[in-house]
RODO-2510 file (C-alpha; in nm, 4 decimals, decimal comma):
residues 199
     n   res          X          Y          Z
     1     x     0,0000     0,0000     0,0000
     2     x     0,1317     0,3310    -0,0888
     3     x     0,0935     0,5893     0,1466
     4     x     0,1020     0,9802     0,1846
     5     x     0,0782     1,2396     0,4218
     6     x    -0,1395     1,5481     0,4575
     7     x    -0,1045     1,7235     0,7548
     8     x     0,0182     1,4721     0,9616
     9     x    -0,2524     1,2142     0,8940
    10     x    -0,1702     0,8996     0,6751
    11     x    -0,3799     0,8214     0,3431
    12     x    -0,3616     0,5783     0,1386
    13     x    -0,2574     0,6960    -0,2460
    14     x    -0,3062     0,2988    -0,3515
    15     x    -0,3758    -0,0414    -0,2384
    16     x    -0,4153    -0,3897    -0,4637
    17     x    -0,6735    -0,6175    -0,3003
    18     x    -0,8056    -0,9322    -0,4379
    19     x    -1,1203    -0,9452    -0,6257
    20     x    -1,3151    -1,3013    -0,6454
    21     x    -1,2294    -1,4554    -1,0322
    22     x    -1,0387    -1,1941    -1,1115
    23     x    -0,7370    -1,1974    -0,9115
    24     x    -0,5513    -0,8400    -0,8042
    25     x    -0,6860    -0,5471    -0,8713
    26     x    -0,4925    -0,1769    -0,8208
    27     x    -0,7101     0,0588    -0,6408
    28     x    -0,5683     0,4466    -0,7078
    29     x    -0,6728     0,7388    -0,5386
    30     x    -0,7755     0,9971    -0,8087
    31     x    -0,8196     1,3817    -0,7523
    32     x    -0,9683     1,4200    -1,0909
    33     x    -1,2098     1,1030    -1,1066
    34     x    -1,6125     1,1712    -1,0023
    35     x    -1,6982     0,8702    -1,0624
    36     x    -1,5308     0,5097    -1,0351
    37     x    -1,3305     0,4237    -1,3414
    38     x    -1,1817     0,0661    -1,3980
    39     x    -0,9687     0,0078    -1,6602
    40     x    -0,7931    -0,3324    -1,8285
    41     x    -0,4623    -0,3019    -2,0157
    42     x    -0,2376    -0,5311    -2,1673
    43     x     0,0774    -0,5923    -1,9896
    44     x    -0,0831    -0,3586    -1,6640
    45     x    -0,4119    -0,5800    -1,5490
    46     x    -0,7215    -0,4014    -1,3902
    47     x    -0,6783    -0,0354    -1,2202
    48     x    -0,9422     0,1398    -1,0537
    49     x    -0,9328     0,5415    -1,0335
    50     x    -1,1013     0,6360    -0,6698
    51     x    -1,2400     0,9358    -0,6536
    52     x    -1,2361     1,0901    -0,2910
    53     x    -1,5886     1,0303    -0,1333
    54     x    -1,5331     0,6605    -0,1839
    55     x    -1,3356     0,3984     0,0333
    56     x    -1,1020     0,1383    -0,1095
    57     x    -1,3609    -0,0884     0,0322
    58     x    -1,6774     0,0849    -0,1253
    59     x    -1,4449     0,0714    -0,4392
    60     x    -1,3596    -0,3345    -0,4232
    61     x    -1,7644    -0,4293    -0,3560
    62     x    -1,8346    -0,2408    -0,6649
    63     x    -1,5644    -0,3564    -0,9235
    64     x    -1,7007    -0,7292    -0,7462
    65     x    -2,0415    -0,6212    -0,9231
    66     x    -1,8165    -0,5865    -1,2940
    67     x    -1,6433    -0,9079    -1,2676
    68     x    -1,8733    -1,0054    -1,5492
    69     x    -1,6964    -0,7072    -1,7780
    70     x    -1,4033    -0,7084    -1,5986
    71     x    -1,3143    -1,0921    -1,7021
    72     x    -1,4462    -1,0330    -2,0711
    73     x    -1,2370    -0,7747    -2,1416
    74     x    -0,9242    -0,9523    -1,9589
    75     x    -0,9248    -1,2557    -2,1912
    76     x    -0,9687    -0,9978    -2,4834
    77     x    -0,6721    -0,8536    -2,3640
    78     x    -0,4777    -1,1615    -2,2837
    79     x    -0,5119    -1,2620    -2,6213
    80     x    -0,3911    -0,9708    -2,7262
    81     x    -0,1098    -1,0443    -2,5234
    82     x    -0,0316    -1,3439    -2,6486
    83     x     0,0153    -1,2219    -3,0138
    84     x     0,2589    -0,9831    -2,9108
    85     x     0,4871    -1,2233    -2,7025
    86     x     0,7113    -1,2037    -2,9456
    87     x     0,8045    -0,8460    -2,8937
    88     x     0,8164    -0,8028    -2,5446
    89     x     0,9751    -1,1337    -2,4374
    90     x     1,2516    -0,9979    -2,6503
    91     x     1,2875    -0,5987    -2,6537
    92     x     1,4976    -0,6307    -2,2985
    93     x     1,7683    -0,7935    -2,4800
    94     x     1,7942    -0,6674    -2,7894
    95     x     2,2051    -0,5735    -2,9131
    96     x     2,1190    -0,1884    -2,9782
    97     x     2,4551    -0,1301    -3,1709
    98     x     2,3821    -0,4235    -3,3695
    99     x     1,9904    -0,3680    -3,4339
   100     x     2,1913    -0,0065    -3,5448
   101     x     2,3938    -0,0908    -3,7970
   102     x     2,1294    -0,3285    -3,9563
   103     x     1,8802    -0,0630    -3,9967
   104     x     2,0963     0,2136    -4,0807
   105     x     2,2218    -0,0140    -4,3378
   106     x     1,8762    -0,1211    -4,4853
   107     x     1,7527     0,2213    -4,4734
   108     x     2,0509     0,3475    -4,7022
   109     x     2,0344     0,0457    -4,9269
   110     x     1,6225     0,1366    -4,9876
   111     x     1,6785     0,5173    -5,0051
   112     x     1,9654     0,3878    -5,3059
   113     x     1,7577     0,1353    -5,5012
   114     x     1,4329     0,3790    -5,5007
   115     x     1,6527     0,7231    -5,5437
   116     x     1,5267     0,8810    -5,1752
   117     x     1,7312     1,0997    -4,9938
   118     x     1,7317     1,2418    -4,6513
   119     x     1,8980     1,4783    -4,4065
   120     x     2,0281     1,2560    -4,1101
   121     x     1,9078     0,9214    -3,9083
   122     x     1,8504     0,8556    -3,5672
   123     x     1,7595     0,5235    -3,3963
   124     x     1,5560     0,4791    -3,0925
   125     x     1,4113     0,3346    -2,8412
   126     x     1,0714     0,5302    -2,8905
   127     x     0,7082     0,3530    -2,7524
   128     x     0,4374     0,5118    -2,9570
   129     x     0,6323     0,5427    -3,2966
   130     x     0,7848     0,2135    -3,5399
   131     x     0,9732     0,5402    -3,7401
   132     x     0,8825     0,8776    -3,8265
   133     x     1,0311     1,1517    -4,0969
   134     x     1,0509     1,5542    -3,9820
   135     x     1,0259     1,8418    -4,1670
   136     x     1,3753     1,8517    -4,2689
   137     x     1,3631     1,4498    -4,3573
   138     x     1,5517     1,3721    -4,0711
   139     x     1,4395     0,9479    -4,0444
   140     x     1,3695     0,8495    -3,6772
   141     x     1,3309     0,4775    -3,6672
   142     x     1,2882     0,2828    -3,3540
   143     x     1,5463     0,0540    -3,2634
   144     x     1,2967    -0,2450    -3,1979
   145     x     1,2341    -0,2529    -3,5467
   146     x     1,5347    -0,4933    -3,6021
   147     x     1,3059    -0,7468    -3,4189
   148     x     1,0135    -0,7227    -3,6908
   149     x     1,0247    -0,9426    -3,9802
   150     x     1,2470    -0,8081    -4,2831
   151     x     0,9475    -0,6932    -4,4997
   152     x     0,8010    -0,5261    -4,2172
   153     x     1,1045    -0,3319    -4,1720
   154     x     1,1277    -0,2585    -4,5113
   155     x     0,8204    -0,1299    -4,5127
   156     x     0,8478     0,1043    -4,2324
   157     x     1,1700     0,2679    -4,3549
   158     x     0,9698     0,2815    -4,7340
   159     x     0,6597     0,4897    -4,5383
   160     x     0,8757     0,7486    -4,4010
   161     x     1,1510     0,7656    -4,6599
   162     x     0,8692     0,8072    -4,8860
   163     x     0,7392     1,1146    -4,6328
   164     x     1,0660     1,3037    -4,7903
   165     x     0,8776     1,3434    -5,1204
   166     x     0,5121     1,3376    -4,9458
   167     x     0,4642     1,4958    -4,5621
   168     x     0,0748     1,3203    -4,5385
   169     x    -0,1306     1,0690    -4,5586
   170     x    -0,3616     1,1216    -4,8527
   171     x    -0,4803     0,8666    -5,1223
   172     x    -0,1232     0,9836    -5,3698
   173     x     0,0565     0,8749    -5,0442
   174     x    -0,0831     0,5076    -5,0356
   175     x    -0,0789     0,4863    -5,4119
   176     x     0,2700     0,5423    -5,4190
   177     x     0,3791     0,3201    -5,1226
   178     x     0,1319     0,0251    -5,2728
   179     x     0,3926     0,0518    -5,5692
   180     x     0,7088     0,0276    -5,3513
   181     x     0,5708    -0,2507    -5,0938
   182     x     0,2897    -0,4239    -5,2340
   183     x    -0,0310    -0,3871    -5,0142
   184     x     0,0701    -0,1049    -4,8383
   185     x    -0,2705    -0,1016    -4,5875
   186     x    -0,1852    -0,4545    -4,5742
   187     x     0,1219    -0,3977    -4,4691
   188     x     0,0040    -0,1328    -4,2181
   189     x    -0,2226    -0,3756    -4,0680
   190     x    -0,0219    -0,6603    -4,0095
   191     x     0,2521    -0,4056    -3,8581
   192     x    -0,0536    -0,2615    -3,6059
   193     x    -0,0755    -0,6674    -3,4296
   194     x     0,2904    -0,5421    -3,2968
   195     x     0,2549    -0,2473    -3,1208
   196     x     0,2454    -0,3472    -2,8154
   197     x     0,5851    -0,3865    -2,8380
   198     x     0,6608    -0,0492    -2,8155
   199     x     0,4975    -0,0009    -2,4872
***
C-alpha cells in the first residue's frame, strides 16, 4: 500500500486487493475522477481510479459487481497479449549497436535502389512510434524494429523515406507506397498486431 501524508494524517494513495475470479486489482486514489473508473490493459491488469468520497472498500464491492466485464475484457486482452509475445519477451535484450547498424544499413540500401534521400538518421528506443520523418527528412526509426520481420522493416523505412517526397497521408501517399511494398494497408495492418511492443 502506498501511502502519503497530509497534515500529519496517513492516506492511502493505492492499495491492490483481491477481487473473487479476477485476481488483483490496483485501487488508485484519483483527484480528478467523479466517478469510479476501472480500466484493463495489456501488460498492466485491472486499475481502478477512486475518486475521494469513496473507500477502497466501497471501491472493491463495486468492481465485485463488474467481474462479469471485468473478465471479458481480460481474456480480450490476454489474447492480445499473447500475439505480441514475441516483442516483449525480446525488446529487454535486444544488441542496440547491432539492431543499429542493420537498420541504418537497410535504410541506405532502400533510399539507393528507389533514389530517396534524406537529411540525417537517428535510432531509438521510442514507444508510440515504429519510425517517423521531420520536416527537414531527418528518419527516426525505432530501434525495436530490427526485431520485426524483414518486410516489415522494409516497409516502415519505405513509409517514411517516402514522407521526404510526401509529408501526409492522402490517397497519392498510399498509391505510391502500394507501388514500392505491395499492399501497403496490408502492410500497415499486419505491422498494427505489434505495437504493443513499443509499450
Amino acid at each position: 500500500m502506498a501511502i502519503k501524508y497530509v497534515k500529519g494524517i496517513r492516506v492511502a494513495k493505492s492499495t491492490t486487493k483481491e477481487v473473487y475470479e479476477v485476481g488483483p486489482v490496483l485501487f488508485e486514489r484519483s483527484k480528478r475522477a467523479k466517478n469510479l473508473n476501472i480500466s484493463v490493459e495489456p501488460l498492466k491488469g485491472v486499475r481502478v481510479a477512486v475518486p475521494r468520497s469513496l473507500s477502497f472498500e466501497e471501491a472493491r464491492k463495486i468492481v465485485q459487481s463488474k467481474v462479469g466485464w471485468i473478465k471479458k475484457h481480460l481474456a480480450r486482452m490476454k489474447e492480445m497479449e499473447e500475439k505480441h509475445t514475441f516483442i516483449r519477451r525480446n525488446s529487454v535484450d535486444i544488441d542496440r549497436a547491432k539492431a543499429t547498424r542493420r537498420l541504418i544499413s537497410r535504410l541506405n540500401e532502400l533510399a539507393d535502389g528507389h533514389d530517396f534521400t534524406y537529411h540525417r538518421v537517428f535510432i531509438r528506443n521510442q514507444k508510440t512510434l515504429w519510425g517517423s520523418c521531420s520536416t527537414r527528412n531527418n528518419i527516426n526509426l525505432n530501434v525495436k524494429l530490427a526485431q520485426l520481420p524483414d518486410k516489415l522493416i522494409d516497409y516502415v523505412i519505405l513509409h517514411e523515406l517516402l514522407h521526404t517526397r510526401i509529408k501526409n497521408h492522402r490517397k497519392d501517399f498510399w498509391r505510391r507506397l502500394d507501388r514500392l511494398v505491395g499492399n501497403a494497408k496490408d502492410m500497415d495492418s499486419r505491422l498494427n498486431k505489434y505495437q504493443l511492443g513499443l509499450l
